[in-house]
C-alpha positions in Angstrom: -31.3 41.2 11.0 -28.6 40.8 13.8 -28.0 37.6 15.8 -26.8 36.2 18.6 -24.1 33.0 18.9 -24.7 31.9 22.5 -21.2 30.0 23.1 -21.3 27.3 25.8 -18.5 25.6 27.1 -19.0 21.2 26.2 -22.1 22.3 23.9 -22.9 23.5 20.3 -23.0 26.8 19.6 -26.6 28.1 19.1 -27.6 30.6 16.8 -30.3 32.8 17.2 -32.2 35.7 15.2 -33.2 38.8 16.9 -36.5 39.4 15.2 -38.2 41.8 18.0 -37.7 44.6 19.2 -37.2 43.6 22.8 -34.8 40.3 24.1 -34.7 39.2 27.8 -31.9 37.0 28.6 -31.9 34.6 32.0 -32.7 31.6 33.6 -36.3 31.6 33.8 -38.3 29.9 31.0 -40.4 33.2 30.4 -37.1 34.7 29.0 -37.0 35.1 25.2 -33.4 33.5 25.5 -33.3 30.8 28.3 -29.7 30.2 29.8 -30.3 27.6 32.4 -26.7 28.2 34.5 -26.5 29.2 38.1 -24.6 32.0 37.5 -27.2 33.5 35.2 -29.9 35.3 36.9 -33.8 34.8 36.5 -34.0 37.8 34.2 -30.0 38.8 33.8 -30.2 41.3 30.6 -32.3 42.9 28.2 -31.4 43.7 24.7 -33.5 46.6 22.9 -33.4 47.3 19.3 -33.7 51.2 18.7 -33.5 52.2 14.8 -30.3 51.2 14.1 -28.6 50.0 17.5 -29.0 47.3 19.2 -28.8 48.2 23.0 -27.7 45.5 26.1 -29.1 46.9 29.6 -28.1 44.7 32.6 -31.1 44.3 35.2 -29.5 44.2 38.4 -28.6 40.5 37.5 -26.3 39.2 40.3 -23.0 38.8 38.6 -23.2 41.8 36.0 -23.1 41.7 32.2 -19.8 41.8 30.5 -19.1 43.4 27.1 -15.1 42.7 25.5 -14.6 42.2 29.4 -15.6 45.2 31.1 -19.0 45.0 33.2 -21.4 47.2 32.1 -25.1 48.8 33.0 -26.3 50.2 29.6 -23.6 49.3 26.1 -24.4 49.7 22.5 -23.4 46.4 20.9 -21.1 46.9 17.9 -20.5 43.9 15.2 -18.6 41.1 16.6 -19.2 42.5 20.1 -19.2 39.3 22.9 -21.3 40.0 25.9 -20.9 37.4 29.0 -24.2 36.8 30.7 -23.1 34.2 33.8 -20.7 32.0 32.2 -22.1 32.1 28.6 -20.4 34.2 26.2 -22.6 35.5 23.6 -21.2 36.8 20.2 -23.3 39.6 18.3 -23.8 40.0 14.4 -25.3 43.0 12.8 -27.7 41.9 9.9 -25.3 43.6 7.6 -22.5 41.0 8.4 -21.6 37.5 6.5 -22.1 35.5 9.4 -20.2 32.3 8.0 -20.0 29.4 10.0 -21.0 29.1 13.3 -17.9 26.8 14.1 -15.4 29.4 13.0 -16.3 31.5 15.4 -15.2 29.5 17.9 -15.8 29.7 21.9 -14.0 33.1 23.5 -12.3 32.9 27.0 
């Protein structure tokens, strides 16, 4: 299954398993992943699991969604791919990965 590494600044990275097909990411508590930072919107992204992809869409979230550093509307996520949602960078694995440890990875500027 592929997984997320959400990568905050002054906290632990936090590891999560995408086990639907469906993800919204934002500030609101309804989201499936909750990033409670001003600069993330209510509801700032959506990720979509279709066969074999895994799809992020940005929904018209105030500051945009970031993939490798250029804003985008609609990405296929590749292995090792870090979106930025706000200020939050968040690292995907494919299922087919060795994910290793989480502090390897390491935060991303």
């Amino acid at each position: 299954m592929a997984r997320l590494i959400l990568l905050l600044k002054a906290s632990a990275p936090k590891l999560i398993d995408l086990t639907a097909e469906r993800t919204l990411i934002g500030r609101e508590a309804d989201n499936d992943v909750q990033i409670d930072r001003p600069r993330v919107s209510r509801h700032h992204a959506e990720l979509r699991i279709e066969g074999d992809t895994t799809w992020v869409t940005d929904l018209n979230s105030s500051n945009g969604t970031f993939v490798n550093g250029r804003q985008v509307q609609h990405h296929a996520l590749q292995h090792g791919d870090v979106m930025r949602v706000g200020d939050c960078d968040i690292r995907f694995l494919t299922r087919d990965s060795s994910f290793g440890r989480v502090s390897e990875l390491g935060l991303v500027d």
